[in-house]
C-alpha positions in Angstrom: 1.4 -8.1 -18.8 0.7 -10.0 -22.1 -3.1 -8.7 -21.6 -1.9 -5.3 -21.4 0.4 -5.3 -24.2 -2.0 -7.0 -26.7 -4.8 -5.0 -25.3 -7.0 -7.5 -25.2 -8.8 -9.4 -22.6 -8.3 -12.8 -25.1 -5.3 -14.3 -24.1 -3.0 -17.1 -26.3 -1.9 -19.6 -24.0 0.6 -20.8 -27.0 1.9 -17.5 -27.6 3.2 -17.0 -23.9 4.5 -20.1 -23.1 6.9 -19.8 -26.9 7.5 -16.4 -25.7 8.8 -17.7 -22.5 10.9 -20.7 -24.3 12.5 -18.2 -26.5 13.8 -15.9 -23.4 14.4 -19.0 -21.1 18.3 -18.3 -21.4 17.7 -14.9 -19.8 14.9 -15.8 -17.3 16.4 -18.3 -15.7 19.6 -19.2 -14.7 21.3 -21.5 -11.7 24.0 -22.9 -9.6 25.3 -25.7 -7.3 25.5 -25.2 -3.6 26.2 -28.7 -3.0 26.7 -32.0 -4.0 22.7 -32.7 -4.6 21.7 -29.0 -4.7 20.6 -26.9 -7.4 19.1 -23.1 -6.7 17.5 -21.7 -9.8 16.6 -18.4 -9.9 14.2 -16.4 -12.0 15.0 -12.4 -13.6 11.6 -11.0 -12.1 8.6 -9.8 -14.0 10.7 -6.6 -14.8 12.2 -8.3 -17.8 9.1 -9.4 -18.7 7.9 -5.7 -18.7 10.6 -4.1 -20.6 12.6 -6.7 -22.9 9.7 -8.9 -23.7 6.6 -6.8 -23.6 8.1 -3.9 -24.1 5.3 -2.3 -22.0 5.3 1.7 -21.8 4.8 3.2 -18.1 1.2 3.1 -18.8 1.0 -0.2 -19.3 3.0 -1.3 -16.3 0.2 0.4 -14.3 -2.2 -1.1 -16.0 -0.8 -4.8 -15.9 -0.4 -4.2 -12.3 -4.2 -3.5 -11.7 -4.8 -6.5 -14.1 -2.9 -9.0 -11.8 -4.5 -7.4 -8.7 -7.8 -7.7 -9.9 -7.0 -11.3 -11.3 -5.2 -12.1 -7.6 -8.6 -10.5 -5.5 -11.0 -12.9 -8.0 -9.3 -16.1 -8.1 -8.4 -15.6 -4.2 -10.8 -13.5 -2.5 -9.2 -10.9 -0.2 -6.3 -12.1 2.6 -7.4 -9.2 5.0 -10.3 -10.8 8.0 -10.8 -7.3 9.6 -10.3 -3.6 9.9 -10.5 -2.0 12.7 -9.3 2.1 13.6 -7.2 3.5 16.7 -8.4 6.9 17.2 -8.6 9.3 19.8 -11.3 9.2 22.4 -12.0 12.9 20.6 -13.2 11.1 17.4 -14.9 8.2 19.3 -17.3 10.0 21.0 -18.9 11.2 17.9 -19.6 7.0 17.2 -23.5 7.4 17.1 -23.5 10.0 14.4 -20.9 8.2 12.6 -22.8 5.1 13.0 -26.2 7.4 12.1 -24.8 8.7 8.3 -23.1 5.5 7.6 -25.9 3.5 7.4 -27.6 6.5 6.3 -25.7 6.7 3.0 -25.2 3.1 3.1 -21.7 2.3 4.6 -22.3 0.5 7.4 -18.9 -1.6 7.2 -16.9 1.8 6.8 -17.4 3.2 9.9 -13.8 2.7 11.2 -12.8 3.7 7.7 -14.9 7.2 8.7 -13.4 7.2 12.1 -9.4 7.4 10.6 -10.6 10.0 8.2 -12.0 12.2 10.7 -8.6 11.6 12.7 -6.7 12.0 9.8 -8.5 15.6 9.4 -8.9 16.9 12.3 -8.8 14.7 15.4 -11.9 14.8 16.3 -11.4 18.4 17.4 -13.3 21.8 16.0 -17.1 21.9 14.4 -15.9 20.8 10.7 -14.5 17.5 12.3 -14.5 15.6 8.8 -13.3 18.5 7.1 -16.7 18.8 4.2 -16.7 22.4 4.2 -15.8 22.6 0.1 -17.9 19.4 -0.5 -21.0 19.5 -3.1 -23.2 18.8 -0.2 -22.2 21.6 1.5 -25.7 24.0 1.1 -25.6 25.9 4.5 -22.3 27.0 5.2 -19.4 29.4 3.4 -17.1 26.5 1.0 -14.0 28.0 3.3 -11.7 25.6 5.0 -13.4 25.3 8.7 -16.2 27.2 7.0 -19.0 24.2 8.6 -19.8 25.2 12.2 -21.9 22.5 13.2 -20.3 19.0 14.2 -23.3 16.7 12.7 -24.0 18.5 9.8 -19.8 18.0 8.9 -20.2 14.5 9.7 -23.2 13.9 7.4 -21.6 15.8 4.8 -18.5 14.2 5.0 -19.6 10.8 5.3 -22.1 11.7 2.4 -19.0 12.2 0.0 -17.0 9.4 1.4 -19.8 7.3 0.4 -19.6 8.9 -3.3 -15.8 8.3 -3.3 -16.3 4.8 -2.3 -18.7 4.2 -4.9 -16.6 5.5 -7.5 -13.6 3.7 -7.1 -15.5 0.3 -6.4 -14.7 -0.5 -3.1 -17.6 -2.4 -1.2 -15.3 -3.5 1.7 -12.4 -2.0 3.7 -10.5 -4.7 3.1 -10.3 -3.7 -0.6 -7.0 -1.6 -0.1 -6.3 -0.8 -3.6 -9.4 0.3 -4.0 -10.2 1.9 -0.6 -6.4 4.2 -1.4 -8.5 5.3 -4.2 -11.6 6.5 -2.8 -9.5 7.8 0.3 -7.2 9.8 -2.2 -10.6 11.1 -4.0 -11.8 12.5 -0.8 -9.2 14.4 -0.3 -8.8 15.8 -3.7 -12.3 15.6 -5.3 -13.8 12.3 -7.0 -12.3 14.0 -10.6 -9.0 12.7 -9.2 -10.9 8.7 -8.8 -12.0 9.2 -13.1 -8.9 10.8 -14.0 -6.7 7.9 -12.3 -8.7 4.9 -13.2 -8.9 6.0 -17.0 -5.1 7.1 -17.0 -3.6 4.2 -14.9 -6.3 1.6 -14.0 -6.6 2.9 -10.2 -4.6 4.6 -7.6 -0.8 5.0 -7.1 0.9 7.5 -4.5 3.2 8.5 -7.6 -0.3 9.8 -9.7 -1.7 10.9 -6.8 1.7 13.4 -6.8 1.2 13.8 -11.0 -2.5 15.0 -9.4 -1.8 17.3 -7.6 0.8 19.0 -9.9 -1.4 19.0 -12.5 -4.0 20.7 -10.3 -1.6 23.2 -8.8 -0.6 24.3 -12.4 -4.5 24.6 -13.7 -5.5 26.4 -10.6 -2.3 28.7 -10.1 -1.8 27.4 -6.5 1.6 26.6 -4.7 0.4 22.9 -3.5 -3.3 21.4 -4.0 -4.3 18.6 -1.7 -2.0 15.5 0.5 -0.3 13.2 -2.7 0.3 11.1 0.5 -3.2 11.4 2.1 -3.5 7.6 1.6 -0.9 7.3 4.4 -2.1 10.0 6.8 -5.3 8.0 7.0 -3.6 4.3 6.8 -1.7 4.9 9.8 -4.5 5.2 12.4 -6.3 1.3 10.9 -5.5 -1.7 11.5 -5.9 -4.3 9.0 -6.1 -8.1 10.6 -5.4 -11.1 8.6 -5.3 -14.6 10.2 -4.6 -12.8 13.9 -1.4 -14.7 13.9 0.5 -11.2 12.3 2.1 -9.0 14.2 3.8 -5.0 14.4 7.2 -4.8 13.2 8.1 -2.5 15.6 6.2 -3.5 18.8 5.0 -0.6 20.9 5.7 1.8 18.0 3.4 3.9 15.9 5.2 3.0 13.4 2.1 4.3 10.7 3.0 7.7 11.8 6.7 7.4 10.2 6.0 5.4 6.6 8.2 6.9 4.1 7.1 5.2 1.2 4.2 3.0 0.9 3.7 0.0 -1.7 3.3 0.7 -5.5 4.3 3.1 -7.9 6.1 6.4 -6.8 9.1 8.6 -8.1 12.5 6.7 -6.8 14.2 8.6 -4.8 17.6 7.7 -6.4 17.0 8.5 -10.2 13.9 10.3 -9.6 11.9 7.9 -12.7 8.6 6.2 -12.1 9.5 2.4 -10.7 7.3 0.2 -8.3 8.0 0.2 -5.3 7.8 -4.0 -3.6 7.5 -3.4 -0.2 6.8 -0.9 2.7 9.5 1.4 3.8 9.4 2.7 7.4 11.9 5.1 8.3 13.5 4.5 12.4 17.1 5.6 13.4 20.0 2.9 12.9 19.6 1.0 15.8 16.0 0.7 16.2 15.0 -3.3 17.1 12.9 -5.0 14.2 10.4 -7.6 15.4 8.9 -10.4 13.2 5.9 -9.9 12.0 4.9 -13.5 11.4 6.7 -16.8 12.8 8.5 -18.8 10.3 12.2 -20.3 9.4 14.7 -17.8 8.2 15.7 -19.2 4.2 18.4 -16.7 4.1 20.9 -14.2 5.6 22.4 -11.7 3.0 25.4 -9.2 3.9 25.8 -7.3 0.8 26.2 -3.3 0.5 24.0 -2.9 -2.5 20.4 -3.6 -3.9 18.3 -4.7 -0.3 21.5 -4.3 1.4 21.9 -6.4 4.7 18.7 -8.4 4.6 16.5 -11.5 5.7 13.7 -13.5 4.0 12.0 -15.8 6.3 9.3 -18.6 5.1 6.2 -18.2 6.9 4.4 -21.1 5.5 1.2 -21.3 2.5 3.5 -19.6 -0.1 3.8 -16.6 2.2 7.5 -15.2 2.5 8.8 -11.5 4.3 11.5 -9.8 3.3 13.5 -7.6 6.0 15.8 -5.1 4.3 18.8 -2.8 4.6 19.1 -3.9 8.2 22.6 -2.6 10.0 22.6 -5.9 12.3 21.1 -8.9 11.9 20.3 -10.9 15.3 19.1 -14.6 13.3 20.7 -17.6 11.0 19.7 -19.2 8.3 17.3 -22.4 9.3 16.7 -20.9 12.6 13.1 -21.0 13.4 11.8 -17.4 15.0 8.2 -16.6 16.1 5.5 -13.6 16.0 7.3 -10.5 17.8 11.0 -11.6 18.0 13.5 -9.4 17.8 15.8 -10.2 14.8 17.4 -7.6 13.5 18.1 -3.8 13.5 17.5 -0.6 11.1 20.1 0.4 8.9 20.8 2.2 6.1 22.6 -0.7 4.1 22.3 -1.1 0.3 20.4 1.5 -2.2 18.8 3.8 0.4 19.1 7.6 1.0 18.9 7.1 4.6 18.0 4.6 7.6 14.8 2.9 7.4 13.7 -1.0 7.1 12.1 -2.0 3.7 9.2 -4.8 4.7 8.2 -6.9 1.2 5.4 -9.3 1.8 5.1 -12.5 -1.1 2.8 -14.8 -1.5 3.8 -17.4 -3.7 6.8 -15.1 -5.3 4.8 -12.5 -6.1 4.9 -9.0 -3.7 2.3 -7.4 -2.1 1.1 -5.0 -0.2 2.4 -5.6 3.5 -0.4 -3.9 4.5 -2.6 -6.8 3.8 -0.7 -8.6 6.5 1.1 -6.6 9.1 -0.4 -5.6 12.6 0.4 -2.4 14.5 
């Protein structure tokens, strides 16, 4: 934040650390819960971000990409492996998939490839990657479906991917931030991958909606592209940590029903820009929640606004998930629960607009992308 307010890459240790003296009374407060016990607890980087900073949208963005980029170097990624679950329709074009990747030198994004070409077209059709209106394109009408030959839409697809990919920086699947970029460029055209990292440091679903409105008013069309395109290819990977994670919703594809994903969008309440800490996934009250990771539950909150009725359970290293706007909860504080357990239920508790659980992933206090962590 102090980087992207100063605009500068220099930053004065001094500076911050009287900045945060001065607002201590505000940052921090406390209370007794016993006769030994103190629990202090800290305002969030929000005040930071608009009563000490006084950052503008744009550089909440780009403070966010800062820390991201900062977490990724000093870190290294927390993803082990990525892996696709496609139809047998997709995977039986593998060795052509296999042939273009290394051809145009993405031989670790051939799973990556594999969700895209599920995500457009199942596998199904000539112009199974969709490349018709590509650059590459030199033999065919530019028409949606306008490619009539399987290969030659693989090797143009896989072509541009490999272009997108480039662009936004992404040498590894693993790279989500930058992988939603390049995935988002695809589908729009790489001028979207420029346009976002000059006006917001990367990708967010809520530019990828700015976009496409922008887009729709140049071109005089009624919609231009999938703002949420990110998520229609998301939802058919799998991203492996340690192996110990597991799905939230065991035996559920529960990709196919994300409302919301992680980052920046347009709240659906006051319809402003505001980030968005977690994952929402949208089941019928009711539905059984499983734990995604084993760990003691550190808390049990009732409480009919903000997360609503909700659980945070300690996981262990720093790690901590939050399970939100539940309508029962099945666990107590202290209990210790394991990988797949049933402990609560969907609700619609709190500030929602309808049922759904809101999954928040932190590692060390900070939130990130579930994603990063979470099995199918």
């Amino acid at each position: 934040m102090y980087s992207a307010a100063k605009g500068t890459d220099e930053i004065n240790t001094k500076e911050i650390i009287g900045q945060i003296k001065a607002y201590s009374g505000a940052l921090f407060s406390y209370e007794k819960t016993s006769a030994h016990t103190y629990c202090v607890y800290y305002v969030g980087d929000a005040y930071f971000a608009d009563h000490i900073f006084k950052l503008t949208e744009k550089q909440k963005l780009l403070a966010e990409w800062y820390a991201a980029n900062l977490e990724l170097f000093l870190y290294g990624s927390q993803f082990g492996s990525v892996s696709a679950q496609v139809s047998e329709d997709v995977l039986k074009y593998g060795n052509l998939v296999e042939k273009y990747a290394e051809k145009y030198g993405i031989s670790n994004f051939t799973d990556v490839i594999n969700a895209v070409m599920m995500a457009e077209s199942g596998g199904r059709g000539a112009d199974v990657m969709q490349a018709s209106e590509y650059p590459y394109n030199t033999k065919y009408p530019k028409k949606p479906n306008g490619i009539t030959n399987v290969e030659y839409s693989i090797e143009v697809g896989v072509h541009y991917l490999a272009d997108c990919l480039k662009g936004a920086g992404c040498t590894a699947p693993n790279q989500t931030e930058k992988l939603s970029l390049a995935l988002q460029g695809y589908n729009y055209g790489n001028g979207y991958i420029s346009w976002a990292i000059q006006k917001y440091g990367g990708y967010t679903e809520a530019n990828a909606q700015e976009f496409s409105r922008i887009m729709q008013k140049k071109l005089g069309w009624s919609r231009y592209g999938n703002p949420k395109y990110v998520s229609a290819v998301f939802q058919y990977l799998v991203f492996s940590g340690n192996g110990k994670w597991g799905s939230p919703f065991v035996g559920r594809n529960w990709n196919s029903v994300v409302s919301s994903e992680f980052g920046w969008r347009t709240d659906p309440l006051h319809g402003k820009k505001a980030f968005h800490e977690g994952l929402d996934i949208a089941y019928p009250k009711g539905t059984k929640i499983n734990a995604v990771s084993g760990g003691v539950v550190t808390s049990v909150v009732f409480s009919e606004t903000g997360y609503g009725h909700h659980i945070r359970v300690d996981c262990g290293n720093g790690v901590t998930v939050l399970y939100a706007h539940c309508s029962k909860i099945l666990v107590t504080k202290g209990q210790s629960i394991s990988t797949g357990q049933v402990i609560a239920e969907v609700g619609a508790t709190g500030r929602v607009t309808g049922a759904h659980l809101h999954l928040g992933v932190l590692v060390n206090g900070k939130e990130v992308n579930p994603r990063e962590y979470i099995g199918k």
